[in-house]
Phi, psi and omega in degrees: 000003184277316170300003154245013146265335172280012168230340162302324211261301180343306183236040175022072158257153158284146173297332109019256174300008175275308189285328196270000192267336192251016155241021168254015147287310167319278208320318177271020184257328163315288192322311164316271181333283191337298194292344191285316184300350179281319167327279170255056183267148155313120112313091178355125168280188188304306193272017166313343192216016159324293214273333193277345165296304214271353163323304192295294189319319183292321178314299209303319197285337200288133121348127186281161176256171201287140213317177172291295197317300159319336214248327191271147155306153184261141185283118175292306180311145162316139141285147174341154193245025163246151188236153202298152184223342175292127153243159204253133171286005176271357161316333172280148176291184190256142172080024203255059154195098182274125193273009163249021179215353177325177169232174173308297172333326182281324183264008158326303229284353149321166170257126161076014161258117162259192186287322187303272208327306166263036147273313175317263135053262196317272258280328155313310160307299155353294233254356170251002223020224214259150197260141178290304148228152206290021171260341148294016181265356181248046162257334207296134178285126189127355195218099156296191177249016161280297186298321174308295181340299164301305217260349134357299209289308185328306180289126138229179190230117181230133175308138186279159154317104163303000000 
């Protein structure tokens, strides 16, 4: 690095203007490759992709073929003997979870709802009463409007029953 300071001091520049001077030499030094490289890169020829045109016509002309299911061997082995307990939380129908009567458990069962969150959930509600619309859900803390956004198609909002 001593020659950039002995080249700061020659043509009395700032360090500063030092850097910006060798970092616009990269660049055009970045630029110099590209461009060599560009150079003798090739071109493809017309028919590079002759053969692979005529597959596809031939795949489009084929008969359709017999389903996958069919097709597959039936598996001999037992399946395991544990048993899965994970469901996926995009698995709820739409509009299947009302947000004045939910229980904790149910809005686990939300994307991107853990227990705290729906412990918030409960506890706004409490203290606040029965929610008007599903859009009163981002006073809850913890709940944006990404996140509503995602959790919406799931909500509804119903007066609880007296």
């Amino acid at each position: 690095m001593r020659w950039v300071y002995r080249l700061q001091q020659r043509i009395a520049i700032t360090r500063g203007e030092c850097n910006v001077i060798l970092a616009l030499a990269l660049l055009f030094g970045l630029g110099l490759t590209a461009r060599y490289i560009q150079r003798q890169a090739h071109p493809l020829p017309a028919d590079a992709y002759a053969e692979a045109e005529i597959l596809f016509q031939q795949a489009s002309e084929a008969p359709p073929a017999e389903p996958v299911e069919q097709a597959l061997p039936t598996p001999t082995a037992e399946p395991s003997s544990k048993p899965t307990t994970y469901q996926p939380k995009s698995a709820l129908p739409a509009g299947s979870i009302n947000l004045n009567t939910a229980t904790a458990s149910e809005l686990q069962r939300l994307p991107r709802i853990g227990p705290k969150l729906a412990a918030r959930i409960l506890a706004h509600r409490e203290a606040h009463g029965p929610f008007r619309r599903v859009q009163d859900l981002v006073q809850v803390r913890g709940i944006g409007t990404k996140t509503l956004a995602r959790l919406a198609p799931y909500l509804v909002v119903e007066e609880p029953e007296q």
